[in-house]
C-alpha positions, 0 to 999 in steps of 0.5 A: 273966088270960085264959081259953085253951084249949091243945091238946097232941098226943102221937104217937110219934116217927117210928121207934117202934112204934105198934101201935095204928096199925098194926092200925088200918090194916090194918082200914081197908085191909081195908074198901077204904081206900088208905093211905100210912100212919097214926100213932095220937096222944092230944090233951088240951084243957086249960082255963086262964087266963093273962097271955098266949097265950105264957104259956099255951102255955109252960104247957102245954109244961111239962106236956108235958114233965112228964106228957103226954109221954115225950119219948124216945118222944113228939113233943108239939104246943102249940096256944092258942087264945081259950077260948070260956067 
């Protein structure tokens, strides 16, 4: 086994509101920002040991789907990297 680190990113999917990042926003623009937009999203770091990369991103597809995210509201992004442990 090896020790991986996956990170799944959890926006809402383009059409939901997303009041946080609205509010966000406004106060970035109201402090001079220019913005064309901006989402809000949550992003969870989860250590573990797997067989394979492909593996470990299958895992954590699998809590994406049970737990990290609503899938009619969420869009979810798995990314494995090599832990550093």
């Amino acid at each position: 086994m090896t020790a991986y680190t996956v990170t799944v990113t959890v926006r809402l999917k383009s059409g939901v509101l997303d009041p946080e990042a609205e509010t966000t926003q406004q106060a970035l623009e109201r402090l001079g920002f220019d913005l064309d937009g901006l989402r809000s999203a949550d992003r969870f770091e989860i250590d573990l040991d797997a067989d394979s990369a492909d593996a470990a991103a299958d895992r954590a597809d699998e809590m994406a789907e049970r737990l990290l995210a609503n899938p009619t509201i969420h869009d979810y992004e798995v990314t494995v990297a090599a832990a550093d442990r």
